[in-house]
C-alpha positions as CSV (number, residue, x, y, z in Angstrom):
1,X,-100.1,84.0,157.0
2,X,-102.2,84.7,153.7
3,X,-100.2,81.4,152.0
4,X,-101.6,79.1,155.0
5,X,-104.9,79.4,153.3
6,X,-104.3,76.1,151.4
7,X,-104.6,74.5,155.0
8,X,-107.6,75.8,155.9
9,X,-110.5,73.0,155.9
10,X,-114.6,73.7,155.6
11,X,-115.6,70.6,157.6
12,X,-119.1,72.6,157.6
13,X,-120.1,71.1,154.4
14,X,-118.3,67.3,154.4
15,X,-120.7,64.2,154.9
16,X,-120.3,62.5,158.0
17,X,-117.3,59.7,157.4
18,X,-113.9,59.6,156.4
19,X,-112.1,62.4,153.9
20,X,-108.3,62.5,153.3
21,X,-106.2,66.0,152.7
22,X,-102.7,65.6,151.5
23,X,-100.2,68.6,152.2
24,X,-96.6,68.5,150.9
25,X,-94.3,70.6,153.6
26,X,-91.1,72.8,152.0
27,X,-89.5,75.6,153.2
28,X,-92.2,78.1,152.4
29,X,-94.4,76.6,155.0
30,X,-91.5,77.7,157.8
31,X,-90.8,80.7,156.2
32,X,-94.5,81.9,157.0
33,X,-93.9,80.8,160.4
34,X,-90.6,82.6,160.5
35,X,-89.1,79.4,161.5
36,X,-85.5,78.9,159.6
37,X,-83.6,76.2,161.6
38,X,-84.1,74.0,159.1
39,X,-81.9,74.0,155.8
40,X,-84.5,72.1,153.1
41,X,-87.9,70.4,153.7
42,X,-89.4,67.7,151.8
43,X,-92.0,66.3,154.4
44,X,-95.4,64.4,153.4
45,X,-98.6,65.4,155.7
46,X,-101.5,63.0,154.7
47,X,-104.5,64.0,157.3
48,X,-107.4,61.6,158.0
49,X,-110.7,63.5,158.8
50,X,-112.9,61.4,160.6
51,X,-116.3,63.5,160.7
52,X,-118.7,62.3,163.1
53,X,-122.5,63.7,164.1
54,X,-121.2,65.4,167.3
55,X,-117.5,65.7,166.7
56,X,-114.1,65.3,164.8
57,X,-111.4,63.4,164.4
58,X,-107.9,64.3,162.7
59,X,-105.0,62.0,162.3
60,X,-102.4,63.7,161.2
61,X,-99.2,61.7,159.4
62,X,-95.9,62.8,158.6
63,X,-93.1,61.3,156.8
64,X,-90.3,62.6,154.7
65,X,-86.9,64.2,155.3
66,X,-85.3,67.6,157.1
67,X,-82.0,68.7,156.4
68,X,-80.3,69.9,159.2
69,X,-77.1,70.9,161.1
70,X,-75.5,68.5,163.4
71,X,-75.5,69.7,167.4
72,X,-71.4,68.6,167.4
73,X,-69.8,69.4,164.3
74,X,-72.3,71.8,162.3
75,X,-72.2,69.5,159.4
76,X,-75.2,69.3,157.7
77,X,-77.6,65.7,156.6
78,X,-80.8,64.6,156.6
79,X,-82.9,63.4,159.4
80,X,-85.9,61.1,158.5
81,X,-89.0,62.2,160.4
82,X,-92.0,59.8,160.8
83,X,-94.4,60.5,163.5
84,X,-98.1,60.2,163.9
85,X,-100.4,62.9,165.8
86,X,-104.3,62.5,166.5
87,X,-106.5,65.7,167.5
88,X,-110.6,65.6,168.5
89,X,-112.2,68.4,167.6
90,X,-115.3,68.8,169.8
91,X,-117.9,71.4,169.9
92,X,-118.7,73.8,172.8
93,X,-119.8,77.1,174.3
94,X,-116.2,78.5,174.2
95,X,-113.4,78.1,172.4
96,X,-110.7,76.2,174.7
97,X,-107.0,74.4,173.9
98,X,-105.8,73.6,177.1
99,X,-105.5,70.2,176.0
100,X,-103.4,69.4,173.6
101,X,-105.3,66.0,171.9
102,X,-108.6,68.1,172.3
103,X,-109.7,71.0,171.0
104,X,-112.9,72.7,171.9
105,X,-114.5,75.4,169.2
106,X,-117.4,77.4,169.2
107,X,-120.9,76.2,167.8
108,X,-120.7,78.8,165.2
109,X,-117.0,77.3,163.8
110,X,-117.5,75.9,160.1
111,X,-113.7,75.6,159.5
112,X,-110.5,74.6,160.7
113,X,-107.2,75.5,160.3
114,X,-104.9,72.6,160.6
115,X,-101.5,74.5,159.6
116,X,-100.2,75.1,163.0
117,X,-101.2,71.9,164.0
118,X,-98.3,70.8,161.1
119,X,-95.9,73.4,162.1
120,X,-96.0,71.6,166.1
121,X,-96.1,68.0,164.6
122,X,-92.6,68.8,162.5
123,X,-91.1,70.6,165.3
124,X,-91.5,67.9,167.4
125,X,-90.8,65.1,165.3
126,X,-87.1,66.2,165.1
127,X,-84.8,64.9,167.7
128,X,-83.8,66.9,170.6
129,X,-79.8,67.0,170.3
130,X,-79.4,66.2,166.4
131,X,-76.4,64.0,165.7
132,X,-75.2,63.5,162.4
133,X,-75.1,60.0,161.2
134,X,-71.7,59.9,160.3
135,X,-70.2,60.3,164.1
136,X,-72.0,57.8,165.4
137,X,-70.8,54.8,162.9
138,X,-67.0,56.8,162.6
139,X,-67.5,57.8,159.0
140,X,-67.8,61.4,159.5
141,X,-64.3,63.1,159.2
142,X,-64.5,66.8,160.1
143,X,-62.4,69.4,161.6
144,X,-64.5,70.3,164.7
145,X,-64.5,66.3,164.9
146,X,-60.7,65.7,164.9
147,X,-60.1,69.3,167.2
148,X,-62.9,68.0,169.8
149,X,-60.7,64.8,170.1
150,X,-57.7,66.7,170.0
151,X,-58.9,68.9,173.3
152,X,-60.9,65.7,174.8
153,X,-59.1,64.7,178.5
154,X,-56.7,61.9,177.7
155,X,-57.7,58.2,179.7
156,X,-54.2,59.2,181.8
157,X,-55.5,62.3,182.9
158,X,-58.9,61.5,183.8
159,X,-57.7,59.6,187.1
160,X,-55.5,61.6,189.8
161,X,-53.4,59.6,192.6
162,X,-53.3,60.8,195.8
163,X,-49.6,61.9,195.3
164,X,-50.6,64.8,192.5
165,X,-53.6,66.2,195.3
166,X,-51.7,69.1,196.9
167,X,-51.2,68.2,200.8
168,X,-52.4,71.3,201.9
169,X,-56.4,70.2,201.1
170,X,-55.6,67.4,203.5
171,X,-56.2,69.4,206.6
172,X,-59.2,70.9,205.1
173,X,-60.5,66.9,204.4
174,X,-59.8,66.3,208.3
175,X,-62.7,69.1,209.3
176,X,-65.0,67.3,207.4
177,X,-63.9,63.8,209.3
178,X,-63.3,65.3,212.8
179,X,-67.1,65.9,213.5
C-alpha cells in the first residue's frame, strides 16, 4: 500500500474553505488493492474538500471508462462510469465508520486517506450484471451468442398440452383436489 501515499491528504494545515485534489485511476490503483476484474482503467476522481471550523466535507466525482468482460458472452468493451459520492468527516473521541456518509476520527487525526474511499466509489459505480452493448442493440455477433440461441427452448416447446402430460400424474393431481 506504499503507492497509495499520493492519496493521502493533510487537512491539518488547509484554510478553512474549499480545496480541489484531482486523482487519475489506472490499473495500478487495483493492483495495490489486489483487485483485477477489471481489464484497463482510465477513470477521472476530482474531490471537493469542503473544510469547515468543526468538520469536513468531501465530494468525491468520478467519470471515465472501465474495460470489462460481458456477464453473457465474455466479450470484452467499455462501460462508462459516472457517479457522485459525498463523505463528512467529523471529529470525536473514537474513531467510528459505521456509517457509511459519516466518518468519525479521533481529535488527534491531521490526515486522511481518501484511497479506499475511491476503490468503493469505482466498485460500485459498475453495473451489477455487465452486458455488453452490442447484445442489447443485435450488433454483437459471437459464438457463445449464436450457441446460447442455438440451446435457448424453442416458442413450440415452451407450452405443453395436456395430451404430452403423462396420464399417470393425473391421479396424483386428484389428491390434491379430493381434500
Amino acid at each position: 500500500m506504499k503507492a497509495l501515499k499520493a492519496y493521502i491528504i493533510p487537512f491539518i494545515g488547509l484554510k478553512v474553505g474549499e480545496h480541489h485534489f484531482h486523482y487519475q485511476i489506472d490499473n495500478k490503483f487495483f493492483q495495490d488493492f489486489e483487485y483485477n476484474e477489471f481489464s484497463a482503467v482510465n477513470i477521472k476522481i476530482d474531490l471537493k474538500l469542503e473544510k469547515k471550523t468543526t468538520f469536513l466535507e468531501l465530494y468525491f466525482s468520478a467519470s471515465g471508462v472501465i474495460n470489462v468482460n460481458c456477464d453473457i458472452t465474455n466479450e470484452p468493451y467499455d462501460q462508462d462510469i459516472n457517479d457522485k459520492f459525498k463523505l463528512v468527516i467529523k471529529f470525536g473521541d473514537e474513531y467510528n465508520d459505521d456509517n457509511e456518509d459519516i466518518l468519525i476520527v479521533t481529535h488527534s487525526e491531521y490526515e486522511i486517506n481518501v484511497s479506499q474511499y475511491i476503490y468503493e466509489l469505482i466498485v460500485l459505480a459498475v453495473p451489477v450484471k455487465r452486458i455488453h452493448p452490442g447484445i442489447e442493440d443485435g450488433t454483437l455477433q459471437s459464438d457463445i451468442l449464436s450457441k446460447l440461441e442455438e440451446l435457448s427452448p424453442s416458442e413450440d416447446h415452451k407450452t405443453k398440452s395436456s395430451e404430452d402430460i403423462d396420464p399417470r400424474w393425473n391421479n396424483l393431481k386428484k389428491l390434491l383436489t379430493d381434500k
